[in-house]
C-alpha positions as CSV (number, residue, x, y, z in Angstrom):
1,X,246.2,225.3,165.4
2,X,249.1,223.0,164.3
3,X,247.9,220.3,166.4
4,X,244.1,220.7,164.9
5,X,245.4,221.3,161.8
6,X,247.7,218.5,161.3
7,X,245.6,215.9,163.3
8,X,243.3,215.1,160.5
9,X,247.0,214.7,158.3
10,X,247.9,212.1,160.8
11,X,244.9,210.4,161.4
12,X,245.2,209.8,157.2
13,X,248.9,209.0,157.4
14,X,247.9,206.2,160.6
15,X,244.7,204.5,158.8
16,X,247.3,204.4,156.0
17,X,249.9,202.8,158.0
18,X,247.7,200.2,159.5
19,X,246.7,198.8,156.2
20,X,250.5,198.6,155.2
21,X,251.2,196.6,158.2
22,X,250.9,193.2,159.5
23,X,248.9,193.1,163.0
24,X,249.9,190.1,164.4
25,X,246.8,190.1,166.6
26,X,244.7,189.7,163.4
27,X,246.4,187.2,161.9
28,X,246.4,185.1,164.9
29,X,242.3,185.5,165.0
30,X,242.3,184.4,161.0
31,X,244.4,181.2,162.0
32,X,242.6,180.3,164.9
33,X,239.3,180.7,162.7
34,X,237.6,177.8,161.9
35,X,238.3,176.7,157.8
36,X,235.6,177.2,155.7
37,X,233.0,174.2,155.9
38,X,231.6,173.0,152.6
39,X,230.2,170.3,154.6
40,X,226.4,171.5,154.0
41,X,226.7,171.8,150.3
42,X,228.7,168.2,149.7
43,X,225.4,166.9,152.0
44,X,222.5,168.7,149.7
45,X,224.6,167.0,146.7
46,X,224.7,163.6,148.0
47,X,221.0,163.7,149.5
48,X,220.1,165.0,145.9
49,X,222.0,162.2,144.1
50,X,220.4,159.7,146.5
51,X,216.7,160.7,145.8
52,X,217.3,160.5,142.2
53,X,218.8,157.0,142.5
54,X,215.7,156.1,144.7
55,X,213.4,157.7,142.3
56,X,214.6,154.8,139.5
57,X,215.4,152.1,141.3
58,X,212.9,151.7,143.7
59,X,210.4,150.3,141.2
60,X,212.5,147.3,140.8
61,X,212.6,146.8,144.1
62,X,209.0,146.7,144.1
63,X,208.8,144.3,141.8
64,X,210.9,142.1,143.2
65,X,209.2,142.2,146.9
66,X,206.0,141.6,145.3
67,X,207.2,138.1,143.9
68,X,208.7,137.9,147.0
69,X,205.4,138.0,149.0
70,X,203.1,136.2,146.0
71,X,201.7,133.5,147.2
72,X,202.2,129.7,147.3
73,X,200.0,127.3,146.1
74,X,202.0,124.3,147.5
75,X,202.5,125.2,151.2
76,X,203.6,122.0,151.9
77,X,205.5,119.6,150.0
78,X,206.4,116.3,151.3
79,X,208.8,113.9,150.2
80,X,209.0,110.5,150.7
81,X,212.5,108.3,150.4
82,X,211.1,104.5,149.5
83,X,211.9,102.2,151.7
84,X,214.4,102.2,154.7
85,X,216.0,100.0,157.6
86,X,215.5,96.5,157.1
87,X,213.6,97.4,153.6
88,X,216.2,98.0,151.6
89,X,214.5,98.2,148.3
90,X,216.2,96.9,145.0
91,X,219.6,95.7,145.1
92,X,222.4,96.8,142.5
93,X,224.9,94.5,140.7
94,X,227.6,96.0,143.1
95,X,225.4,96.1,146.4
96,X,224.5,99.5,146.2
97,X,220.9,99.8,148.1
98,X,218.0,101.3,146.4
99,X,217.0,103.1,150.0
100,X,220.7,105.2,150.1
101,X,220.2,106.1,146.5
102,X,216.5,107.4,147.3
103,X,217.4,109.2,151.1
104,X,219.9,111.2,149.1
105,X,218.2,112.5,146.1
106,X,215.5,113.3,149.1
107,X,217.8,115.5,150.8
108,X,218.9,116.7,147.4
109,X,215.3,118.1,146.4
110,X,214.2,119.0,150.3
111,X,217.3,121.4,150.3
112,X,216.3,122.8,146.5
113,X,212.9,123.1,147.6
114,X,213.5,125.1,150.8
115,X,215.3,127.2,149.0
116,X,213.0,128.1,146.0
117,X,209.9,127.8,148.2
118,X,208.0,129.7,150.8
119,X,206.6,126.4,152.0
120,X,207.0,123.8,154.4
121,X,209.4,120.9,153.0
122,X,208.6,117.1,154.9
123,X,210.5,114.3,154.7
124,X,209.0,111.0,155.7
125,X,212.3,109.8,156.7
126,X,215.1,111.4,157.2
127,X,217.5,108.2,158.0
128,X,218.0,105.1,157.7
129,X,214.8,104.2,159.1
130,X,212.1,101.6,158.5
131,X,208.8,103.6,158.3
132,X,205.5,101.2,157.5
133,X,203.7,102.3,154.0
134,X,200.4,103.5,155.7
135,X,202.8,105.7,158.2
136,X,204.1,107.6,155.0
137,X,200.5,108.8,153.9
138,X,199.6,109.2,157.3
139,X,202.8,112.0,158.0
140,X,201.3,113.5,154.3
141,X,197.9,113.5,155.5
142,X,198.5,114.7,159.0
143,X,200.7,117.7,157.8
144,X,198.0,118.9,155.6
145,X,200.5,118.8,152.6
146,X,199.7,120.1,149.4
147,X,201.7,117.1,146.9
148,X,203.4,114.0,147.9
149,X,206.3,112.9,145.7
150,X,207.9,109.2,146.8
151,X,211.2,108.3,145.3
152,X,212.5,104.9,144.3
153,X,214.8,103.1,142.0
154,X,213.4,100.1,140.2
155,X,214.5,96.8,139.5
156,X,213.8,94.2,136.2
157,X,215.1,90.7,135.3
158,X,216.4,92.3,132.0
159,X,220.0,93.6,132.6
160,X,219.6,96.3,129.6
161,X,216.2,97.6,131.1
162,X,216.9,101.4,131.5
163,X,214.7,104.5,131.9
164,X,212.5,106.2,134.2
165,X,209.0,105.9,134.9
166,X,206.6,107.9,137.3
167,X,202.9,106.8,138.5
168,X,200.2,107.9,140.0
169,X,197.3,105.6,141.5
170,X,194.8,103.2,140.0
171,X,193.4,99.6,141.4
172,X,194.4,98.7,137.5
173,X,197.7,98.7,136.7
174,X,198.3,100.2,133.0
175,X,200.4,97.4,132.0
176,X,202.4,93.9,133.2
177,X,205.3,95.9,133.9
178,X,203.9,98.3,135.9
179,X,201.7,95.4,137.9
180,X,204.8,94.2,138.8
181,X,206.6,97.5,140.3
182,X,203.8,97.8,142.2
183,X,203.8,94.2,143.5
184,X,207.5,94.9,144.5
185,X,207.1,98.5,146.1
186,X,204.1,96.8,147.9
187,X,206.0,94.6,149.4
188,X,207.3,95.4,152.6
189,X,210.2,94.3,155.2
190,X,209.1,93.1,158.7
191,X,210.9,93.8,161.7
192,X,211.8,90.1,161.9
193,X,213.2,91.0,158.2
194,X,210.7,88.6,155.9
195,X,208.6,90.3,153.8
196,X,204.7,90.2,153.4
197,X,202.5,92.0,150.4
198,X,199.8,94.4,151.1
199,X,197.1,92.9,149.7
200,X,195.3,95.6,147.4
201,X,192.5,93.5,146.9
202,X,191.4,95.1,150.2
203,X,192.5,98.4,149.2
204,X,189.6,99.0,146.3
205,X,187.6,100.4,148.5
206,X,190.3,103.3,149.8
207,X,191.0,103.7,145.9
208,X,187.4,104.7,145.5
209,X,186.9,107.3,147.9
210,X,186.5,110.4,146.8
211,X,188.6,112.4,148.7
212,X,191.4,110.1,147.0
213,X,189.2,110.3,143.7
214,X,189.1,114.0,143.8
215,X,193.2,114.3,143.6
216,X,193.5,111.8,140.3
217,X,193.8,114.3,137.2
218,X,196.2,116.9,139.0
219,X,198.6,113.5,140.0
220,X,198.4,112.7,136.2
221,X,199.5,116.4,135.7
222,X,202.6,116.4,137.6
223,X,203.4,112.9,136.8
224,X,203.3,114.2,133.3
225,X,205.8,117.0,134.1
226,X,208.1,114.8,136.0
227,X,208.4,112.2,133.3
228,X,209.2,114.9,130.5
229,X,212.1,116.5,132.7
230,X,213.7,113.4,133.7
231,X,213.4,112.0,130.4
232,X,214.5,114.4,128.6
233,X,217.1,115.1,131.0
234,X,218.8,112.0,132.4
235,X,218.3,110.3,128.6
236,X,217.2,106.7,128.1
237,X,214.4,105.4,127.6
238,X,211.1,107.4,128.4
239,X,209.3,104.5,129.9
240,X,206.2,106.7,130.5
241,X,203.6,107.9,133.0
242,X,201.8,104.6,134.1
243,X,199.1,103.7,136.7
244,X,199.0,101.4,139.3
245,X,197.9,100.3,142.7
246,X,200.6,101.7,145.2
247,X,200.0,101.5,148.8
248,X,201.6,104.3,149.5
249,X,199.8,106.3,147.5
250,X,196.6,105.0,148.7
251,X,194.3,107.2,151.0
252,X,196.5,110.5,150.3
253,X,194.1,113.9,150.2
254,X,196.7,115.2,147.9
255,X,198.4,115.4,144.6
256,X,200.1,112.0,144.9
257,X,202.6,110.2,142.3
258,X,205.6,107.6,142.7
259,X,208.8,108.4,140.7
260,X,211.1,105.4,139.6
261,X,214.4,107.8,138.8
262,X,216.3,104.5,137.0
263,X,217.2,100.9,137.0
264,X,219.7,100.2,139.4
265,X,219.5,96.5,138.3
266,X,221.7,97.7,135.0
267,X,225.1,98.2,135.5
268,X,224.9,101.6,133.5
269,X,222.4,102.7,135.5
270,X,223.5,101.7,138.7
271,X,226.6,103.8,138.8
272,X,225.0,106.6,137.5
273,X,222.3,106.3,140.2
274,X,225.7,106.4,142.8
275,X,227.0,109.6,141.4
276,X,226.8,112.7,143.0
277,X,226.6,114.5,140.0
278,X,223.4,112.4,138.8
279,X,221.8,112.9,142.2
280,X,221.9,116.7,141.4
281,X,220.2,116.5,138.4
282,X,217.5,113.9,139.4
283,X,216.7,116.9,142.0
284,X,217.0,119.7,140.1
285,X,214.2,118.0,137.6
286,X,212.3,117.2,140.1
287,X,212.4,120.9,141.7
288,X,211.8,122.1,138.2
289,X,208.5,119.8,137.9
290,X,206.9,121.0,140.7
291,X,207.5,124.6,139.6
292,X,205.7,123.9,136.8
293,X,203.1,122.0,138.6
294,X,202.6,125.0,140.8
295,X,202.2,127.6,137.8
296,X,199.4,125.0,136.7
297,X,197.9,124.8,140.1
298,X,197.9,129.0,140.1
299,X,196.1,129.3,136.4
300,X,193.8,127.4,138.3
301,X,192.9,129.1,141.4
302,X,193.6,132.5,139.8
303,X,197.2,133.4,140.8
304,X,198.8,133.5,137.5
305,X,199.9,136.9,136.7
């Protein structure tokens, strides 16, 4: 009876016991235990911080994809350096050679241009290399391009003649002066190194066609935002948008203009022409300008936004 009677006692007095004491097989389960992962929770945070940053910015990225993927008007731009080789174009008081001055504002605008455009950039030279006039409307032509832009540096008997001055076609030239820069950008450099004159006498007929014919108003258009920019932007004189009988120009099926970017018969102007610094902003006018022409362009095909 002792033994039934006091086994319940002991049983109570042994439960007790094992709650006042340490078993070390316990403890060693709790330690090897894995610690308690938070892991899940810190991930439901995150991904809920990450859908709300989604949920407000991705509009903007939207946006900006959209611009990304608008499209061109001008898919292909070419540029063309005047002259080249044994043409070296007008000659500065110091020997500086209107063809290196044009070949590196070329450059200048191809690189701005490839940049800031979805569109194929052309150069019709890309070195110091004699390419005939009619070649240079031919590479335009044959690359389907969209505008032509040829850059030169003109040339006057008047030291203090300063300015620039950008064309686009006619068989009349809109003034003496402007006669006479076409007579000189006509001219051209033989391989023997004389010089001979396209005769644009024999050109009317290639002025009249009306694939040419077709392109007139939109080259008065961009020449009209190419001689604002540089004018306002290189200062001097703001000698005007002129016409005249370019060979180059002649026969294009595009947009077509000639920009003279300064004198580099004046002193002033030559060195100017020669810095790096004016190079730069002779491009960045010009990449400016055909922005601008290209937001015309899209008013009038229906792009504008």
């Amino acid at each position: 009876m002792k033994i039934q009677s006091s086994s319940p006692k002991f049983q109570v007095m042994s439960l007790r016991g094992v709650k006042r004491r340490s078993n070390p097989l316990k403890l060693q389960e709790i330690a090897s235990a894995p610690p308690r992962n938070d892991t899940l929770f810190i991930t439901f945070v995150l991904l809920y911080f990450l859908l709300l940053v989604f949920y407000f910015v991705s509009p903007v990225f939207a946006i900006d994809t959209a611009e990304a993927k608008e499209p061109h008007v001008l898919k292909t731009i070419v540029i063309d350096a005047g002259h080249g080789g044994d043409d070296t174009g007008a000659i500065g008081p110091t020997g500086i050679k209107e063809k290196d001055i044009v070949l590196a504002v070329a450059k200048k605008l191809k690189d701005r241009l490839s940049k800031k455009f979805n569109a194929h950039i052309v150069l019709t030279r890309e070195d110091d290399t004699f390419i005939p006039l009619e070649e240079r409307t031919k590479i335009a032509n044959e690359n389907k391009a969209d505008l032509f832009i040829s850059i030169h540096t003109n040339a006057a008997f008047r030291k203090g003649a300063n300015g620039v001055e950008t064309y686009f076609l006619s068989f009349d030239a809109s003034d003496e002066d402007a006669r006479r820069v076409a007579a000189f950008e006509n001219r051209v450099a033989d391989l023997d190194g004389k010089s001979q004159i396209k005769d644009t006498d024999n050109l009317k007929a290639i002025l009249m066609d009306m694939t040419q014919t077709e392109y007139l108003n939109e080259s008065s258009q961009i020449a009209e935002i190419i001689q604002n920019n540089l004018s306002t932007e290189l200062g001097g004189e703001n000698r005007g948008v002129k016409q005249a009988p370019f060979f180059v120009l002649m026969g294009t099926a595009m947009p077509a203009v000639l920009v003279e970017i300064g004198f580099i018969t004046n002193p002033q102007d030559e060195k100017r022409l020669a810095s790096n610094e004016i190079q730069d902003m002779i491009a960045n006018s010009l990449l400016k300008s055909i922005a601008g022409f290209e937001e015309v362009l899209k008013i009038k095909v229906g792009y504008a936004k």
